[in-house]
PyMOL CGO cylinders between C-alpha atoms (Angstrom):
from pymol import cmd
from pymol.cgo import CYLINDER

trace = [
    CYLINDER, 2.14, -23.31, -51.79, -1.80, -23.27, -49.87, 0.3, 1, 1, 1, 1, 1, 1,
    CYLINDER, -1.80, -23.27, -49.87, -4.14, -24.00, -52.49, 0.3, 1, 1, 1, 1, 1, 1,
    CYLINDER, -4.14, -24.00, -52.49, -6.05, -20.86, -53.03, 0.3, 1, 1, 1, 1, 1, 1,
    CYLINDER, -6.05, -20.86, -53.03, -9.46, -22.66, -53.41, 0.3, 1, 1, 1, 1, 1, 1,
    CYLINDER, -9.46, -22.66, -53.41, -9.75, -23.40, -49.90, 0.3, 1, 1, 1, 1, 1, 1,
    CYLINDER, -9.75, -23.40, -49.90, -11.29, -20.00, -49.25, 0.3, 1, 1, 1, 1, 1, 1,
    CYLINDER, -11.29, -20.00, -49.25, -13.71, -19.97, -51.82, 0.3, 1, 1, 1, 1, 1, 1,
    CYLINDER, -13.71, -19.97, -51.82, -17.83, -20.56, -51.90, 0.3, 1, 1, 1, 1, 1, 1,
    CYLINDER, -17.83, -20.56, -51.90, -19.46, -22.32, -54.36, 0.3, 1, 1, 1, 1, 1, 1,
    CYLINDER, -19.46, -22.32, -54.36, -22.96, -20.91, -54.47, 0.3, 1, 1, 1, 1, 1, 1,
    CYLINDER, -22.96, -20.91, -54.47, -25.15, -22.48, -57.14, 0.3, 1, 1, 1, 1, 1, 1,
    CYLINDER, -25.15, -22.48, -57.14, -28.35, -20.21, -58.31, 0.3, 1, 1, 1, 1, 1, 1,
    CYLINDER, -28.35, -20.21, -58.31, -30.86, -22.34, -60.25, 0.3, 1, 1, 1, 1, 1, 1,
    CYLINDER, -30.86, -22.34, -60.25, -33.15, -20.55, -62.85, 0.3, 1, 1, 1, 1, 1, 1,
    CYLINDER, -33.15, -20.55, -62.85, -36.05, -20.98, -60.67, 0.3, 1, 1, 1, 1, 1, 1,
    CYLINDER, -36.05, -20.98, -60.67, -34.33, -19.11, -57.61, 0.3, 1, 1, 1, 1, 1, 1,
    CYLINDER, -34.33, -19.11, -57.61, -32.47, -16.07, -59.94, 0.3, 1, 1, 1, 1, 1, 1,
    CYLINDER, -32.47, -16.07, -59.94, -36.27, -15.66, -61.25, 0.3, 1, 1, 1, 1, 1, 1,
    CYLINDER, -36.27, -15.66, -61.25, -37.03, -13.56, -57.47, 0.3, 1, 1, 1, 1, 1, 1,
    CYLINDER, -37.03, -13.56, -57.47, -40.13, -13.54, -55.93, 0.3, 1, 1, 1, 1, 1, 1,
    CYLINDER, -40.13, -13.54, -55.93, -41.39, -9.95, -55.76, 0.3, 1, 1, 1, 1, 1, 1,
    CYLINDER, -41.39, -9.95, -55.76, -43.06, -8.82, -52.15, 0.3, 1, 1, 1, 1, 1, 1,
    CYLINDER, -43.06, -8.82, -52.15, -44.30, -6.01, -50.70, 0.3, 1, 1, 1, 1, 1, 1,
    CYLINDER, -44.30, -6.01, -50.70, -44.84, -6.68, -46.87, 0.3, 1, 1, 1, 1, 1, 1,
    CYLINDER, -44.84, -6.68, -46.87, -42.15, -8.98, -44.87, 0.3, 1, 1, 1, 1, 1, 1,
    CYLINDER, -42.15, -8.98, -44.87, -43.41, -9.86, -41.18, 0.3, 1, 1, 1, 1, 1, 1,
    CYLINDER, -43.41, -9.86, -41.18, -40.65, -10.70, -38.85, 0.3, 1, 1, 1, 1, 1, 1,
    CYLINDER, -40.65, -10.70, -38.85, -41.12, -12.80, -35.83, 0.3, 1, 1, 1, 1, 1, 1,
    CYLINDER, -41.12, -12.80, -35.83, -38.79, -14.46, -33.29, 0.3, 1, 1, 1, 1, 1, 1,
    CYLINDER, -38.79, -14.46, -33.29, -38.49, -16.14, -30.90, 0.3, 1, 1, 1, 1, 1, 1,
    CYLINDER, -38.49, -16.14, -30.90, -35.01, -17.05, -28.39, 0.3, 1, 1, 1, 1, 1, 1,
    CYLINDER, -35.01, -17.05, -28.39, -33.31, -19.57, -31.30, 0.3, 1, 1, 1, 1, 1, 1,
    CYLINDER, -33.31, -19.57, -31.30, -34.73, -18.38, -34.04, 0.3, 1, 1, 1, 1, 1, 1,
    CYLINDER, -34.73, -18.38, -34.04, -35.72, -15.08, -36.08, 0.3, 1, 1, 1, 1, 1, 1,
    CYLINDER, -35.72, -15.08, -36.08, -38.49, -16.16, -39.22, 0.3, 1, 1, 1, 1, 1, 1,
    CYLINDER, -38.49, -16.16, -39.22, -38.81, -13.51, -41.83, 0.3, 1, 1, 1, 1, 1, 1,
    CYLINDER, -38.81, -13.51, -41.83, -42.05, -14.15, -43.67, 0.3, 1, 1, 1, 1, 1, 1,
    CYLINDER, -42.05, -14.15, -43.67, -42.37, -12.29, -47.38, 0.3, 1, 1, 1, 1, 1, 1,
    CYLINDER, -42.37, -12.29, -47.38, -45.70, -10.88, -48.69, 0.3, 1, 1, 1, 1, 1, 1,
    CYLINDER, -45.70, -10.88, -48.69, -46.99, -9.86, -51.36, 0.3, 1, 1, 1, 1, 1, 1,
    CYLINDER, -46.99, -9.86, -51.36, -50.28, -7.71, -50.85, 0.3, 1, 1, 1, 1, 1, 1,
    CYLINDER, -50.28, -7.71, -50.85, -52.47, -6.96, -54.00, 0.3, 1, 1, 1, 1, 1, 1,
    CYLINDER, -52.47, -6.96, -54.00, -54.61, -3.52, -53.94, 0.3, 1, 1, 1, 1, 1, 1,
    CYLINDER, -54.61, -3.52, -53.94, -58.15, -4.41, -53.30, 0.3, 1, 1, 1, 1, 1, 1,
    CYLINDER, -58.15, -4.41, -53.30, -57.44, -8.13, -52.56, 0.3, 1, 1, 1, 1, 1, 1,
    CYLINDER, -57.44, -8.13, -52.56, -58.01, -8.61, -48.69, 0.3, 1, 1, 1, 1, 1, 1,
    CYLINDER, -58.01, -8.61, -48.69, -56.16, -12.18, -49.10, 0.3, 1, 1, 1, 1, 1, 1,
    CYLINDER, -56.16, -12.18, -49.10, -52.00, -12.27, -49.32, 0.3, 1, 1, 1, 1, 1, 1,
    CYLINDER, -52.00, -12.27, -49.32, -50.15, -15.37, -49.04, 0.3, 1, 1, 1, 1, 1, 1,
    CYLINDER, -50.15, -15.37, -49.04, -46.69, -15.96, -47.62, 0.3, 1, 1, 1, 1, 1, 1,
    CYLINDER, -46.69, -15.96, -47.62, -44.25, -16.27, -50.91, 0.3, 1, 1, 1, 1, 1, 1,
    CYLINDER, -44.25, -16.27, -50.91, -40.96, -16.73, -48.89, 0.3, 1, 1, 1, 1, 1, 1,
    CYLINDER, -40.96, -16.73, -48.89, -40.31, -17.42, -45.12, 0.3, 1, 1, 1, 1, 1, 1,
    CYLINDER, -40.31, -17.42, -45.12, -36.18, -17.59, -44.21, 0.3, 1, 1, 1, 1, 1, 1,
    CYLINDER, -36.18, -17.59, -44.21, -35.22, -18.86, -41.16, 0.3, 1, 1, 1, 1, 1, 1,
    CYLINDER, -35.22, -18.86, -41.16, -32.36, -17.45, -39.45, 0.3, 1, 1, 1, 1, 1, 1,
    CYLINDER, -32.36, -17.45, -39.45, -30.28, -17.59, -36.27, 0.3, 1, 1, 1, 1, 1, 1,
    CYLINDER, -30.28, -17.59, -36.27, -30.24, -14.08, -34.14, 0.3, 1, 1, 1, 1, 1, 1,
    CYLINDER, -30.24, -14.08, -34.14, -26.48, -13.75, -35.16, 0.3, 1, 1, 1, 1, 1, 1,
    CYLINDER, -26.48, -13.75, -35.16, -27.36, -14.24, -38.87, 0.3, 1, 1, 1, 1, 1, 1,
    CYLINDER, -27.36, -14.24, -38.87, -30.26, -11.95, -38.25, 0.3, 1, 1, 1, 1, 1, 1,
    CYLINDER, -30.26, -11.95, -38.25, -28.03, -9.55, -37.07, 0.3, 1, 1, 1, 1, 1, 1,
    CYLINDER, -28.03, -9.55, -37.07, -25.59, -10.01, -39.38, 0.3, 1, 1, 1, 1, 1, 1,
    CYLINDER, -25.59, -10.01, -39.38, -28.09, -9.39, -42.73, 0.3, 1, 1, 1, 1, 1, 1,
    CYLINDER, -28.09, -9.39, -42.73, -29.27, -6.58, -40.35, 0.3, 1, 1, 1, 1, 1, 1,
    CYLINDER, -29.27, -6.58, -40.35, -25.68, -5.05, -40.59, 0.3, 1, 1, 1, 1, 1, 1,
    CYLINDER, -25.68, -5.05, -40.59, -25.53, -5.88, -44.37, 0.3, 1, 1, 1, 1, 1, 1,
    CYLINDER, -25.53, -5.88, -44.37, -28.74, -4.29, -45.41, 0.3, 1, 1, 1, 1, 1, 1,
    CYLINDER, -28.74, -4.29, -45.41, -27.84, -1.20, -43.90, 0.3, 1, 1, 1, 1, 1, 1,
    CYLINDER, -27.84, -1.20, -43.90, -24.48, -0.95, -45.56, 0.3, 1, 1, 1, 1, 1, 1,
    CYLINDER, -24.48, -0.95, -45.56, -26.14, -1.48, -48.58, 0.3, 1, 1, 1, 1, 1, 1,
    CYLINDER, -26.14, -1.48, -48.58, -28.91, 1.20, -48.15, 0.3, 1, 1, 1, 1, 1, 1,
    CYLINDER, -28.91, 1.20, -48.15, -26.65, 3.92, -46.91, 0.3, 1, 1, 1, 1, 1, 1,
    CYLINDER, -26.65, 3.92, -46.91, -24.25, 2.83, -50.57, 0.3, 1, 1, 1, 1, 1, 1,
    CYLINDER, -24.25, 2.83, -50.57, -27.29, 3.43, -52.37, 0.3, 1, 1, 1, 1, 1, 1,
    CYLINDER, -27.29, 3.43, -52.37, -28.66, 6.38, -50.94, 0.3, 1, 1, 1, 1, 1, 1,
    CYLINDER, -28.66, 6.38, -50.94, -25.12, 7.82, -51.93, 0.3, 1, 1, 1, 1, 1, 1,
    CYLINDER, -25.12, 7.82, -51.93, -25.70, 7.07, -55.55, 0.3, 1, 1, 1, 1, 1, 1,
    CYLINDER, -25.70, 7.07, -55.55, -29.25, 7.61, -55.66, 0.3, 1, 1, 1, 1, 1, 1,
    CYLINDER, -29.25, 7.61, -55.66, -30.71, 9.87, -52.75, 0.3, 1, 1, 1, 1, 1, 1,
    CYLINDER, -30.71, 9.87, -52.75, -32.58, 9.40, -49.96, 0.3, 1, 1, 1, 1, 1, 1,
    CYLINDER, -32.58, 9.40, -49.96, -35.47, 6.28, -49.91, 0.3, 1, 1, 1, 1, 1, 1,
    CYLINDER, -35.47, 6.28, -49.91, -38.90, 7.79, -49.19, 0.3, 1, 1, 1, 1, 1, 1,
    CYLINDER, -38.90, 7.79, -49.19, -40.07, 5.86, -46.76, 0.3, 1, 1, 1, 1, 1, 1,
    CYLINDER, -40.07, 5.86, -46.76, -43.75, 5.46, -46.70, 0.3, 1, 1, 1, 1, 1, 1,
    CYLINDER, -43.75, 5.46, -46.70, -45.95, 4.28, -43.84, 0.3, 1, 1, 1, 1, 1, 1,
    CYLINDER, -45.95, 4.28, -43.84, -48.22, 1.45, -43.88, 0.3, 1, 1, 1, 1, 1, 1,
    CYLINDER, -48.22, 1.45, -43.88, -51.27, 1.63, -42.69, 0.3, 1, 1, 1, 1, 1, 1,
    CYLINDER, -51.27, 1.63, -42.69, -52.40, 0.20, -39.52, 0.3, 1, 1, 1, 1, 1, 1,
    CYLINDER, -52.40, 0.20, -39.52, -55.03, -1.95, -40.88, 0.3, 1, 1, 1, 1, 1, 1,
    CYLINDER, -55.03, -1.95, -40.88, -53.17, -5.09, -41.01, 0.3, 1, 1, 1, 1, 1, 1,
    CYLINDER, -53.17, -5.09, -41.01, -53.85, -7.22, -37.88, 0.3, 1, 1, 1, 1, 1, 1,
    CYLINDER, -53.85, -7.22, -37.88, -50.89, -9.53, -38.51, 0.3, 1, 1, 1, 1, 1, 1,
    CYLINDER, -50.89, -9.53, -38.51, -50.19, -11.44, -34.83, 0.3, 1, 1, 1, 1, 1, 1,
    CYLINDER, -50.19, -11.44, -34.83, -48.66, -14.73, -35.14, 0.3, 1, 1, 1, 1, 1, 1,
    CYLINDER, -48.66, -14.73, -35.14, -48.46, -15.15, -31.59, 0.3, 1, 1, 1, 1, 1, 1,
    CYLINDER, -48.46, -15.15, -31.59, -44.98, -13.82, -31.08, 0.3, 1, 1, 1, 1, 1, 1,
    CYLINDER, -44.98, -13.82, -31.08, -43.57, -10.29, -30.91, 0.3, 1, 1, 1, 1, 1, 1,
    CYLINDER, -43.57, -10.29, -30.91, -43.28, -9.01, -34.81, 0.3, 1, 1, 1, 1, 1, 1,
    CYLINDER, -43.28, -9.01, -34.81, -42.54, -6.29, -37.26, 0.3, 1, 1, 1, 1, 1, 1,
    CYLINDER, -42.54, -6.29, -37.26, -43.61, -5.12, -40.71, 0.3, 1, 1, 1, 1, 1, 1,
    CYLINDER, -43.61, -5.12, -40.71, -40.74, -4.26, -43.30, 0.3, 1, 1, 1, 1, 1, 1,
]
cmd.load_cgo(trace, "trace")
């Protein structure tokens, strides 16, 4: 008989980590190895933000969280409705010196 615990994942979550780190601005750059996903949070009136999170991730793990957010949305949007989506403005000049993208 296989031992059914060969197929599992531990994943430990300290209390520090399942606390979340709230942002409102993620700026995605990549570049041939690597996509870096770099989590904002802006405050109104404040022209300073500073980088909370930044994840690096392969392109097929990119692609794959790509895959799995949109599952997700289009769940949610069932339940819920449709997400306004708002634009940004334009005002940010956010270049890191590779191609990027606000989320």
């Amino acid at each position: 008989m296989e031992d059914q615990n060969n197929n599992q994942l531990n994943i430990e979550l300290s209390e520090e980590i399942a606390e979340g780190i709230y942002s409102n601005l993620a700026i995605i750059t990549h570049s041939q190895s690597e996509f870096v996903v770099d989590f904002i949070k802006l405050m109104p009136g404040v022209p300073k933000a500073k980088v909370k999170s930044r994840i690096v991730l392969t392109p097929q793990h990119a692609k794959r969280l790509m895959k799995a957010l949109k599952d997700n949305i289009s769940k949610f949007e069932q339940v819920n409705g449709t997400i306004k989506d708002t634009d940004m403005p334009n005002a940010l000049p956010l270049n890191f010196g590779g191609p990027t993208a606000q989320a």
